[in-house]
N, C-alpha and C positions, 0 to 999 in steps of 0.2 A: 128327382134327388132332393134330398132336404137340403133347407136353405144354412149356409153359413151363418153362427151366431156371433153376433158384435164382439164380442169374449175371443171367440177364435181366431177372426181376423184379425184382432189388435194384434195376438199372441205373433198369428203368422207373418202382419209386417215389422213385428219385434226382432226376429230373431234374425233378418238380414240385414238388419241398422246395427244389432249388436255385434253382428260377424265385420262387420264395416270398422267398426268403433275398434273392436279388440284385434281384430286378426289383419287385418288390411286396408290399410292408408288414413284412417284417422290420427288413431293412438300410433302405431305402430306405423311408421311411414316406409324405413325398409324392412323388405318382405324376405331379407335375407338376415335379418339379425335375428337370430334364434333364439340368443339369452333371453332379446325383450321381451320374448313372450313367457320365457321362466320369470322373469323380472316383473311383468304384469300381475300375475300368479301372485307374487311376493304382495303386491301393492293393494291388493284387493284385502289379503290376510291380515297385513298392515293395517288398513282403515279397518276394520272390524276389531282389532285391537285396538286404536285409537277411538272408536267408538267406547267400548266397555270399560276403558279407563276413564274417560270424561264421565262416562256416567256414575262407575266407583264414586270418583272424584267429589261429584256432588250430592249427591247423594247418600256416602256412609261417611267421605273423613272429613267435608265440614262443620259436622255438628260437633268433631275433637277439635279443630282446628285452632291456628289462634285467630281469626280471621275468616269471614269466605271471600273477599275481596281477593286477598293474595292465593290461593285455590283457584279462582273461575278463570284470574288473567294467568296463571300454569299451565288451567284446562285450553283458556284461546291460544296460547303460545303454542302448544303441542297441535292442535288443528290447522293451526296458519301455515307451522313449518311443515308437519304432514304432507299440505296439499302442495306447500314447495316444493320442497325437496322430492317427495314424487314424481311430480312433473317435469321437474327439472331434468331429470334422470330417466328422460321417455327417448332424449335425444342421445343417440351413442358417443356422440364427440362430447359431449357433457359431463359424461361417465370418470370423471377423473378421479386421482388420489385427492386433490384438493376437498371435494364435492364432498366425498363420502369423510373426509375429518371433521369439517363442518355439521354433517351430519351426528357424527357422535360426540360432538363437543357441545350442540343444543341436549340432546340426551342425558349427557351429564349435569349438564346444567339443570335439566330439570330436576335430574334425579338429587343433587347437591340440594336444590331447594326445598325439597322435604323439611330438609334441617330447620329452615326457621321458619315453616310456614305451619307446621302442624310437631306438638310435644310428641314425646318417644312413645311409642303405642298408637299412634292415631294415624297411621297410614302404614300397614301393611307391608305393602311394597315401596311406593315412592310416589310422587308425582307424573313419573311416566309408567308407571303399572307395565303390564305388559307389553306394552309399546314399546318399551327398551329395547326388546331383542330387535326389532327391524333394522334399525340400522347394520347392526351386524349380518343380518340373514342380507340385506343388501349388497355388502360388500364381499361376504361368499359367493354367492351368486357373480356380480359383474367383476369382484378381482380377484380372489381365488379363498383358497380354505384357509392361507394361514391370515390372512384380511381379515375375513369373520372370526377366526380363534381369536386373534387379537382383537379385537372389539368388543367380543363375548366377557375376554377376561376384565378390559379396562371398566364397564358397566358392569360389572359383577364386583370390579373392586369397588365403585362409586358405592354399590349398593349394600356394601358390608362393612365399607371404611367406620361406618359410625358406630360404636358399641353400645352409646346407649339407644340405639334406633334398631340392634341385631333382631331380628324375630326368623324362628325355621321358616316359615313360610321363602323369607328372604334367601336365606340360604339354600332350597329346594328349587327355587327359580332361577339361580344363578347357576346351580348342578344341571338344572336340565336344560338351561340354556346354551351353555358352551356345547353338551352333547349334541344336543338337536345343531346347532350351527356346525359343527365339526361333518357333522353326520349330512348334512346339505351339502357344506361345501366339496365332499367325496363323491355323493350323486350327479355333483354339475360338473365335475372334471369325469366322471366317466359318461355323463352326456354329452358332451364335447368331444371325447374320442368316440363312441360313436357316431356321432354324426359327423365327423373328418373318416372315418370308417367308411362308411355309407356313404357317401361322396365318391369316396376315392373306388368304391366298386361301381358303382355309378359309370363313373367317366371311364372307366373300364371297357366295361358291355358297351359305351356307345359308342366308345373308339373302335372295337372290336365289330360293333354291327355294321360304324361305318366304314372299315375300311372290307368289310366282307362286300360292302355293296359299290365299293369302289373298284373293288378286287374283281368283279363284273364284267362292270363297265371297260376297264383299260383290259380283262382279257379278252372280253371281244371283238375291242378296239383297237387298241393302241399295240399289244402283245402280237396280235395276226398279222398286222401291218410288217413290224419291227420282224421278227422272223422273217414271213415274206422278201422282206430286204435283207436281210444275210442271207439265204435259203439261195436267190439269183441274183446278188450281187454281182459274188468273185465273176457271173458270166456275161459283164459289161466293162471288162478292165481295171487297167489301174485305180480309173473314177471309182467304180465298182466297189474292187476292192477297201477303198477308204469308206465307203456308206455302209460295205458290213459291218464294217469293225467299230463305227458308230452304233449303226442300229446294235449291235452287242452288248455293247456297254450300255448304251440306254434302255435295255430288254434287263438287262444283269440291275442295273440302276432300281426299274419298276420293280421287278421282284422283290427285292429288299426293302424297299419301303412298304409292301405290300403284305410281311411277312405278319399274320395273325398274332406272332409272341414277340415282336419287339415292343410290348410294353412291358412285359415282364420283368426287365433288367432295367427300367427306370424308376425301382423299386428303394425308397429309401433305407428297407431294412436291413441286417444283417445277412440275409441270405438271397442271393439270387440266382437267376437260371443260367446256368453255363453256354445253355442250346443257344439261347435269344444271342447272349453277348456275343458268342461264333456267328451267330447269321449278319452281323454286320460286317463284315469282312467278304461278304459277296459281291461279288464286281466283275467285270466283263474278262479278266484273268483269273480272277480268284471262284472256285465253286465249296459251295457250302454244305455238307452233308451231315445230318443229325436225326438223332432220332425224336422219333414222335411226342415221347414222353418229357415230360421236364427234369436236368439235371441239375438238380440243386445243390449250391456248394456256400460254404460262407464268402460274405464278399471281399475278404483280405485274399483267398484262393481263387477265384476268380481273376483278379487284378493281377495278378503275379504270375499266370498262365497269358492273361490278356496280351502282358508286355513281353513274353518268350513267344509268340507267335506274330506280333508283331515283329520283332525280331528277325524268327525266321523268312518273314515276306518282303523283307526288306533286301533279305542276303538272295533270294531268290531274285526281286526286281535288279540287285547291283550286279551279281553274278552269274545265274541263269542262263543269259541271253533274251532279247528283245520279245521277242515272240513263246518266251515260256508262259505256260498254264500251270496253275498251283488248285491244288485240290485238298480241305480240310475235309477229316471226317474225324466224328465223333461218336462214341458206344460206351455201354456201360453194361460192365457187365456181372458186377454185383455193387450196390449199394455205397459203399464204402469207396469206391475207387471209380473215374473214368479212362478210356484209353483215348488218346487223340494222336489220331495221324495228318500230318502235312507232309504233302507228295510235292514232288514238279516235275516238268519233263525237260529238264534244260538240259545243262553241260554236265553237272555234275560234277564232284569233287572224290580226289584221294586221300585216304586218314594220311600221305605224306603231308599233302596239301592243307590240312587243317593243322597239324602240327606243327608247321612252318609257322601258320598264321597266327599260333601264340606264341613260338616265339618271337616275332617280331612284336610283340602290343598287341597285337588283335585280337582283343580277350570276346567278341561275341558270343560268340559257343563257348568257348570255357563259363563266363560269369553272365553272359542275360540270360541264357538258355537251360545249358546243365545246370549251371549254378544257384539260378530263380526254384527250378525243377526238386531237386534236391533237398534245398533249404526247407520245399514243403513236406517230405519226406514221402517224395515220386521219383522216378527214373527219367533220363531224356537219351535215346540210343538213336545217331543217325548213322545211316545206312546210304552208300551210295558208291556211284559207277564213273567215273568219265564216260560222257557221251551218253548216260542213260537219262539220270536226273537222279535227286537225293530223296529221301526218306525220312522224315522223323517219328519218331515213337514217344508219346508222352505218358507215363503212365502217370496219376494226380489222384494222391488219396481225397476224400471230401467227406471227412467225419464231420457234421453236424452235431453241434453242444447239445446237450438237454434244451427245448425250450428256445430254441432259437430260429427255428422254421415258424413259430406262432408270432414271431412279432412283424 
């Protein structure tokens, strides 16, 4: 094989020093601040401005100037603070509002200095040349869009304030300045929602794979075992009987932690899954019945269903009997609308016996129930027996707005 030439091997132990320098643990020390590396980007574009202005500098406006002395100590001012204020700005706690006014307050100052250091026509732009917009693109970047619009505008005023100093060119850079900055600072806030986007599915999938792989493990652990013990329990007594109705509840307990779509209702947006929010109501009396698909509703209709079936499992726990089981199921059966049933096999109530119980005060069913039900413009019909158990019937319209399932 041909030998490596001196050329390439520099190139090749270049490019791991540079990956070091820029991307991890030089420049950049956490590997978790994403702007800085937008921020880098900036600082790089920056000095390559601040380059081309120095050289402007000396090169075309001090032979107008009134001076080159007052010119070259402009040109070191703008490289000194450059190299500061970049670096300064490497460290995230650094990042302040203070930081970045300082920043455009040397900027103007340069740019203020044109005035007496070079007559009207003999600089172009100014003493910060194109270098001006950084500060601004800075503060787009690390504080937001209306940061940079404001800075775009204050250095665009600096640079137009003077009449006898106006030239198009001036005015051309101050139009495409504020756009270009406006136009950053839109890109960095929808990079930032994507990447909190992308995150948040992220931890998603990995909650989902871990608890698929946890879901395994405890069934064919923890789940055999816990069955097994209610299964021959009741057929070792009284003892007995107390270790099923433990291992039940901690079987009822596992399953619900273990449910693949309880993340889906810890969803901060506007709409979430009805199914998920019902499977937390599973416990070693209560069983949870839903379907496969997701039933999405806004989360003001969720909430207001939440606390009517809360509701109902409470009148079941007070009234019921000790040893009643309550059963939710849920269906849908077009788009618009779900149906929710809550069952129990208790004692059961007569419409005297509900009727009684408003008049006495006891608004449950009239106002958490009917009432909550209603308001959302659904039905709540209960059904029931002495001595059988009671029935509810929930019908819950769940119109979704235009555009509100996307966020």
């Amino acid at each position: 094989m041909p030998e490596t030439s001196p050329v390439a091997r520099a190139r090749a132990s270049a490019r791991p020093a540079l990956a070091r320098l820029f991307g991890r643990g030089v420049v950049l020390r956490d590997r978790s601040d994403l702007l800085g590396r937008v921020y880098l980007v900036a600082v790089v574009a920056r000095s390559l401005l601040a380059a081309h202005t120095v050289f402007v500098n000396i090169y075309f406006v001090i032979p107008y100037s009134y001076g080159s002395f007052g010119v070259i100590l402009a040109s070191v001012v703008l490289v000194l603070w450059h190299a500061f204020i970049s670096t300064w700005m490497l460290d995230p706690d650094r990042r302040t509002g203070l930081a970045h006014l300082a920043d455009l307050a040397v900027t103007v100052g340069l740019i203020l200095s044109t005035l007496v250091l070079v007559p009207p026509g003999g600089a172009p732009l100014s003493m910060a040349g194109y270098w001006a917009a950084g500060c601004a693109a800075y503060a787009a970047i690390l504080r937001g869009t209306s940061w940079g619009v404001w800075f775009a505008l204050v250095t665009s005023i600096a640079l137009l304030g003077e009449p006898s100093h106006f030239e198009l060119e001036r005015l051309g850079a101050a139009f495409v300045t504020i756009v270009l900055i406006a136009s950053l600072g839109v890109l960095i806030q929808q990079f930032r929602v994507t990447i909190i986007e992308q995150e948040r599915e992220r931890a998603k999938s990995a909650a989902v794979a871990e608890r698929a792989r946890l879901s395994r493990i405890v069934h064919d652990g923890a789940l055999q075992v816990l069955a097994l013990v209610e299964r021959e329990g009741p057929l070792c007594g009284e003892r007995g009987l107390r270790l099923a109705a433990l291992a039940r509840e901690s079987e009822a307990q596992l399953r619900a932690l273990l449910q693949d779509r309880e993340h889906v209702a810890d969803e901060t947006g506007d709409v979430v899954d009805m199914a998920a929010v019902l499977d937390r109501y599973q416990s070693a009396s209560v069983t949870v019945s839903t379907m496969a698909s997701l039933a999405l509703a806004p989360r003001s209709v969720v909430d207001e269903v939440e606390a009517a079936v809360t509701e109902i499992l409470k009148n079941v726990e007070l009234h019921a009997g000790p040893d009643a089981q309550a059963w939710i199921l849920l269906d849908q059966e077009n788009e618009g609308e779900v149906i929710l049933w809550v069952r129990d096999n208790g004692r059961g109530v007569s419409q005297e016996q509900v009727a009684q119980a408003a008049e006495s005060g006891r608004m449950g069913i009239k106002d958490s129930i009917v009432g909550r039900i209603a308001a959302l413009g659904g039905s709540a019909v209960l059904k029931s027996t002495p001595g059988v158990g009671a029935e509810w019937e929930l019908r819950i319209p769940i119109q979704i707005k235009q555009g509100s399932a996307g966020r």
